[in-house]
C-alpha positions in Angstrom: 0.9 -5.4 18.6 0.2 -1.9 17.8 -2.0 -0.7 15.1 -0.4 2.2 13.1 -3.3 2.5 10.1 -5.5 1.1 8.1 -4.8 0.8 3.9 -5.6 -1.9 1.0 -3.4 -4.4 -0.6 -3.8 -7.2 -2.5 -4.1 -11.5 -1.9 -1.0 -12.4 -3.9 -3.3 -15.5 -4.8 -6.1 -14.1 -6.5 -5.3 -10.7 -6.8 -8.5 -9.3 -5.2 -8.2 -5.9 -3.2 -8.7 -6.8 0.3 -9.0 -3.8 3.6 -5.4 -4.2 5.6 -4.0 -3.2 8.7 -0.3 -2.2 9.4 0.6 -2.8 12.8 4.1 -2.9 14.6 5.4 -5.6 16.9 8.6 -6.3 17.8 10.1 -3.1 16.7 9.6 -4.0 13.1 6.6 -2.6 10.9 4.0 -6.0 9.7 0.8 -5.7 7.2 -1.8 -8.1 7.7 -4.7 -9.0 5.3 -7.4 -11.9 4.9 -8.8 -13.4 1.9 -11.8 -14.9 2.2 -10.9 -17.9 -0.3 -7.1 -17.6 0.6 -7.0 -16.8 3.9 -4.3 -14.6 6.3 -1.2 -12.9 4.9 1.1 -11.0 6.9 4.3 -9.9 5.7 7.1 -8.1 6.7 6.3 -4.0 6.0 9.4 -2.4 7.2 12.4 -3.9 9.0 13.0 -1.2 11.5 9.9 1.2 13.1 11.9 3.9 14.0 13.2 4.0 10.4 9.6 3.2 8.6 8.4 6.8 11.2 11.2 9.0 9.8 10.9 7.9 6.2 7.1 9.1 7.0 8.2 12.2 7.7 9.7 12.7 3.7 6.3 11.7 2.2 4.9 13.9 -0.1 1.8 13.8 -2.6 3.2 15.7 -5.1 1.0 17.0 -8.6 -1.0 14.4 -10.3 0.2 13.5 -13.8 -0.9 15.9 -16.5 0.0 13.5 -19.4 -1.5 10.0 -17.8 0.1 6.7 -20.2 -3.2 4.3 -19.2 -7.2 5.6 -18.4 -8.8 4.5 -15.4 -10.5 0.9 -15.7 -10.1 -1.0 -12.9 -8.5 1.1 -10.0 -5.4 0.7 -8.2 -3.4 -1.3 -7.9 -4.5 -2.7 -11.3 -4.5 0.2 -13.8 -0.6 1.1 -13.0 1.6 2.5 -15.9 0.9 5.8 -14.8 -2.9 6.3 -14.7 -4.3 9.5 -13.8 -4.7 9.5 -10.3 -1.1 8.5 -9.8 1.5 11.5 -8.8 5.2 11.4 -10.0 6.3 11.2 -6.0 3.6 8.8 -4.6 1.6 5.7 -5.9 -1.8 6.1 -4.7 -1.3 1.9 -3.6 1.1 2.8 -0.5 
């Protein structure tokens, strides 16, 4: 296992925003996250490592929205519909 980076994600029992790791192993691309009332989740990320690097290399942040559709309440993931601090390019979640 090799860790590429830390991020968020979600428990896809609760919903709660939890610290993740994405890590490769086995030439594939794996995130990994731990609820403390669900426990461990790890799912695959990408199928292919050499793919999920060169699709890293098109990533781009882009302009943030100048006409958000929702306000910020919550945070991302939660607030999506366009809030403000999402770009047209890049959702601020991956």
């Amino acid at each position: 296992m090799v860790k590429i980076k830390d991020t968020q994600s979600i428990c896809p029992e609760c919903m709660r925003v939890l610290p993740a790791e994405i890590y490769k192993e086995d030439g594939k691309v794996y995130i990994r996250k731990t609820c403390p009332e669900h426990g461990e989740w790890s799912d695959l990320y990408w199928g292919d490592y050499d793919q999920h690097v060169r699709a890293k290399g098109y990533v781009s942040t882009g302009k943030k929205l100048e006409n958000p559709r929702t306000s910020t309440v919550k945070g991302c993931p939660y607030d999506c519909g366009f809030a403000p601090n999402t770009s047209p390019t890049r959702c601020s979640r991956l």
